[in-house]
N, CA and C atoms as a LAMMPS dump frame, in Angstrom:
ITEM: TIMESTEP
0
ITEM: NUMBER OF ATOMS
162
ITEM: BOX BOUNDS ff ff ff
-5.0000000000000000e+02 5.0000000000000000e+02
-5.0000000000000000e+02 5.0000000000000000e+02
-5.0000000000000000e+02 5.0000000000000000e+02
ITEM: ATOMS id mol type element x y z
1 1 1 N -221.861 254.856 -169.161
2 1 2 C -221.574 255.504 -170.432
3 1 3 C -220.752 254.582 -171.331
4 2 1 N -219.595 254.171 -170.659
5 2 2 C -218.607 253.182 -171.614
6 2 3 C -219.537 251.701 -171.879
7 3 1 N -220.362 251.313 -170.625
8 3 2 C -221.214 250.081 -171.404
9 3 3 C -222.293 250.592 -172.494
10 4 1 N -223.191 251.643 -172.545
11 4 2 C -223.483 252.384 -173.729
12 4 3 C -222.979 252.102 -175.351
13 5 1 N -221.781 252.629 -175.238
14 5 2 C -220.739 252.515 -176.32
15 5 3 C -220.313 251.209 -176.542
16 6 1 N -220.47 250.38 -175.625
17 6 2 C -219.574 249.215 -175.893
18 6 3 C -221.352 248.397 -176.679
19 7 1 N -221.936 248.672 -176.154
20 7 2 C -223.345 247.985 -176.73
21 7 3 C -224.004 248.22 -178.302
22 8 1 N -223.402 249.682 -178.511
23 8 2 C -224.195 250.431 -180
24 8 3 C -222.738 249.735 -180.725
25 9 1 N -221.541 249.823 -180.472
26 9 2 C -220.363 249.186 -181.021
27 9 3 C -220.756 247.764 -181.225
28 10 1 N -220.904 246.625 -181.109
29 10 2 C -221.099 245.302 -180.921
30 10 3 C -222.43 245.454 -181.854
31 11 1 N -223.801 246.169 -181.675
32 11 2 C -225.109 245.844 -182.492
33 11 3 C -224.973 246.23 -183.525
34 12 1 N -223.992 247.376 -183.967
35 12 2 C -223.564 247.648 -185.344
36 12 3 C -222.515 246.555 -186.141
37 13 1 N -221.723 246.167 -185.064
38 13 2 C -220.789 244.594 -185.892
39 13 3 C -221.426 243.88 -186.274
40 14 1 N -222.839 243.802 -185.297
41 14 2 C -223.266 242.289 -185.658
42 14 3 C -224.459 242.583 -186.653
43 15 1 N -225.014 243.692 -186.94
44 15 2 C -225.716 244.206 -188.221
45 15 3 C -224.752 243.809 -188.959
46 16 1 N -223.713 244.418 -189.41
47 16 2 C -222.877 244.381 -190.658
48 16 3 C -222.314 243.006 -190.832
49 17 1 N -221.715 242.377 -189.948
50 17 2 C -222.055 241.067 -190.21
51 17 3 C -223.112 239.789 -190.804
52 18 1 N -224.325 240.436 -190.104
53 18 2 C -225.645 239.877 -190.617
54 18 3 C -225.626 240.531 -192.568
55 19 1 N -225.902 241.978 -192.549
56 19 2 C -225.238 242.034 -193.678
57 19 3 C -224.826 241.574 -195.017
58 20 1 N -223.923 241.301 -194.342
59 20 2 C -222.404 240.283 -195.354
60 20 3 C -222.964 239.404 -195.512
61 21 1 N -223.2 238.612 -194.438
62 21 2 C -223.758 236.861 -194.535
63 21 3 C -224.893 236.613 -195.934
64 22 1 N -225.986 237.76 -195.685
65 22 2 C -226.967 237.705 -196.62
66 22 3 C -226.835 237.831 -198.096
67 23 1 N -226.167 238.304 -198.389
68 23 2 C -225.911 239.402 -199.293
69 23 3 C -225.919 237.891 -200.577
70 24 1 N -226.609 238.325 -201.588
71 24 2 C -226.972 237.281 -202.652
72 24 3 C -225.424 236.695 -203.565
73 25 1 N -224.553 237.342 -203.513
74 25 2 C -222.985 237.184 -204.052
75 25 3 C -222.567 235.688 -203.321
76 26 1 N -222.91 235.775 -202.129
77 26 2 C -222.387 234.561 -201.114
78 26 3 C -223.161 233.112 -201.163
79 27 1 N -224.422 233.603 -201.879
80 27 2 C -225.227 231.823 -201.401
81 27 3 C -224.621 230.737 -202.181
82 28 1 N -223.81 230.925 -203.385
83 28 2 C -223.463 229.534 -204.068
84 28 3 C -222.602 228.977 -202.793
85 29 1 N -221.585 230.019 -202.209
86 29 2 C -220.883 229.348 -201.585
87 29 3 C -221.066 228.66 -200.339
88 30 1 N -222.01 229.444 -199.318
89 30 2 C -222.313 228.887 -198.793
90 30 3 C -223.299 227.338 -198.975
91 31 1 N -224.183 227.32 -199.398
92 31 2 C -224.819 226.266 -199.925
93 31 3 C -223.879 225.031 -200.501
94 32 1 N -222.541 225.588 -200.922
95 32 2 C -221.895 224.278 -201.148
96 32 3 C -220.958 223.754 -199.655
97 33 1 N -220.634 224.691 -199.172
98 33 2 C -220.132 224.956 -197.504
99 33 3 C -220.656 223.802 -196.576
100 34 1 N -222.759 223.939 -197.282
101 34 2 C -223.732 223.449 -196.524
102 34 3 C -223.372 221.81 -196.391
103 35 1 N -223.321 221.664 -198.231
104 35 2 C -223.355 220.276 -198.509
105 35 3 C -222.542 219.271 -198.59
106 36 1 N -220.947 220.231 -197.706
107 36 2 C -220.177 219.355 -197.468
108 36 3 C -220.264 217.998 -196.746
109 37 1 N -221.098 218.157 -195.291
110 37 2 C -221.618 217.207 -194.57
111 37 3 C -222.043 216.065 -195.367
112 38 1 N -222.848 216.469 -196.08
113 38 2 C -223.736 215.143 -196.565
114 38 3 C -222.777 214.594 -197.916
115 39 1 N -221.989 215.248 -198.615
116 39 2 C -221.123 214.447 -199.695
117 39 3 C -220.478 213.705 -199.118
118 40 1 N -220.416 212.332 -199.53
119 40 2 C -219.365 211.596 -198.953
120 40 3 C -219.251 210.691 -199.855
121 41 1 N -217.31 210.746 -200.368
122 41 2 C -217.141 210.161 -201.63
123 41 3 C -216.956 209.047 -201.073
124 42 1 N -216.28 208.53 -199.905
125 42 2 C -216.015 207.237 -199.583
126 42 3 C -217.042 206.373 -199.251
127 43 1 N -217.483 204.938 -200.415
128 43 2 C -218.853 204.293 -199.991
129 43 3 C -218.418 203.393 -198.694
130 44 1 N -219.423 203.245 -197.896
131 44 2 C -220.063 202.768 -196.413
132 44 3 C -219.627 201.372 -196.537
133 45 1 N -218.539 200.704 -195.42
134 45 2 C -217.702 199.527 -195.226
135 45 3 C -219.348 199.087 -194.662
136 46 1 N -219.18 197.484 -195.176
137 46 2 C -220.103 196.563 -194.755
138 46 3 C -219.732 196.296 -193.299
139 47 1 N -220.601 195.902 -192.715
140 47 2 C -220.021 195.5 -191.15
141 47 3 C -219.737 194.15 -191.081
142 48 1 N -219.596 193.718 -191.99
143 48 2 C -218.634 192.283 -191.755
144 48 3 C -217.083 192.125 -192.331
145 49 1 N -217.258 193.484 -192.857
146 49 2 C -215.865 194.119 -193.309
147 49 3 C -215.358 194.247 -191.963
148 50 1 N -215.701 194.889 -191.552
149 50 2 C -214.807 195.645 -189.446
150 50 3 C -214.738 194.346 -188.724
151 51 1 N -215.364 193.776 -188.995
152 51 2 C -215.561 192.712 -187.966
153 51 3 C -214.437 191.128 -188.486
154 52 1 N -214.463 191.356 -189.747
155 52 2 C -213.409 190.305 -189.913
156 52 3 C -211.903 190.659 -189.509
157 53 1 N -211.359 191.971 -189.828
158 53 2 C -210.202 192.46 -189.42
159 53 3 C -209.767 192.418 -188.401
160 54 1 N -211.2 192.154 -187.025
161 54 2 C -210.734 192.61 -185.276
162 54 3 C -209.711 191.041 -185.121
């Protein structure tokens, strides 16, 4: 009975969660969230840059 409850409790969090996530208010942010990875203000050291310093 209590695993019952503990199961309809948890598939309803994770509906309402799913939810939230979707919900059209949120995509600018996420999408910029996304494109943190790939921005990268600092340009790419030559490798004869690293290699003169060792």
């Amino acid at each position: 009975m209590l695993s019952g409850i503990i199961t309809i409790v948890l598939t309803l969090l994770f509906v309402a969660v799913w939810a939230w996530a979707w919900q059209p208010r949120h995509k600018q942010s996420f999408d910029a969230t996304a494109r943190l990875a790939l921005d990268d203000d600092a340009p790419p050291q030559a490798q004869g840059d690293r290699e003169s310093r060792a």
